[in-house]
C-alpha positions in Angstrom: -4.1 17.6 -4.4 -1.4 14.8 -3.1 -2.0 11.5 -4.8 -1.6 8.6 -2.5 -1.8 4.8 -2.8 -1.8 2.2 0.0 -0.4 -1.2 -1.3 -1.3 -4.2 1.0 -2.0 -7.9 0.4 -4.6 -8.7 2.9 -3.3 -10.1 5.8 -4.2 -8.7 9.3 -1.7 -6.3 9.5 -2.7 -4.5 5.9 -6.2 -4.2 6.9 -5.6 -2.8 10.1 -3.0 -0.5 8.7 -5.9 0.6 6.3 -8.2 1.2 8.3 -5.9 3.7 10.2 -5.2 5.2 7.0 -9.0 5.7 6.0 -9.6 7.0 9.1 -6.8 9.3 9.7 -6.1 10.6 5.8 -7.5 13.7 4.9 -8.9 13.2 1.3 -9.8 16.6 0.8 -6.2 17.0 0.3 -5.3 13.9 -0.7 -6.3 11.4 -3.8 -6.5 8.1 -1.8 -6.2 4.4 -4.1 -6.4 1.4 -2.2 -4.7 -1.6 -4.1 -4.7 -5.0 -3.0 -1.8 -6.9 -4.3 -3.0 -10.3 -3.8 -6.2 -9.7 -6.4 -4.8 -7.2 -8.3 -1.1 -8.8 -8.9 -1.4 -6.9 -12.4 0.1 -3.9 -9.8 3.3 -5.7 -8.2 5.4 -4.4 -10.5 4.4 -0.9 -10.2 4.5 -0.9 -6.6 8.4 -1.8 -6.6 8.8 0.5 -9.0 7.7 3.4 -6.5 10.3 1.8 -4.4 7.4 -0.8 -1.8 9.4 -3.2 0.0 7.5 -5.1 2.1 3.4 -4.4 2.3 1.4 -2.9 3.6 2.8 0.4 2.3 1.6 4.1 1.7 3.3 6.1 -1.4 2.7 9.9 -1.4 3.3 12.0 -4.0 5.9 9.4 -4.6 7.4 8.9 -0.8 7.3 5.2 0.4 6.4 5.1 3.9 6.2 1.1 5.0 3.4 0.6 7.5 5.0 -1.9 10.1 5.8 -5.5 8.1 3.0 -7.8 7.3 5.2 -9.6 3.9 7.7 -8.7 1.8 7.0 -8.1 -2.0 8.9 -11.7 -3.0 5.9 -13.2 -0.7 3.7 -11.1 -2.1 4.8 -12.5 -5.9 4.7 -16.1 -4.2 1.2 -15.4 -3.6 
């Protein structure tokens, strides 16, 4: 099974981009984490260490895919 995690930070463009992942990601073959940057900030650094960008972002089995552009991760530190 892929492992996937969709960063995001909240804004109206993350949730959206969520929801289309939810609804469009088959987790029968795919481990799905959702991890919101803005509560768990704990996480920043491991999401730019799998290479995020700018949020909201999907990593699969260690690919980044960025999901349109809702904040970059230095506004996503600024908080």
């Amino acid at each position: 099974m892929s492992k996937a995690v969709y960063y995001h930070a909240g804004c109206a463009i993350c949730v959206e981009g969520e929801r289309f992942v939810l609804q469009f990601l088959d987790t029968t073959k795919v481990d799905l984490e959702i991890v919101h940057l803005g509560t768990d900030r704990n996480r920043i650094e491991e999401a730019e260490q799998a290479g995020v960008k700018s949020v909201p972002a999907l990593v699969i089995d260690g690919g980044v895919y960025h999901i349109n552009f809702g904040a970059s991760m230095e506004d996503v530190k600024q908080g």
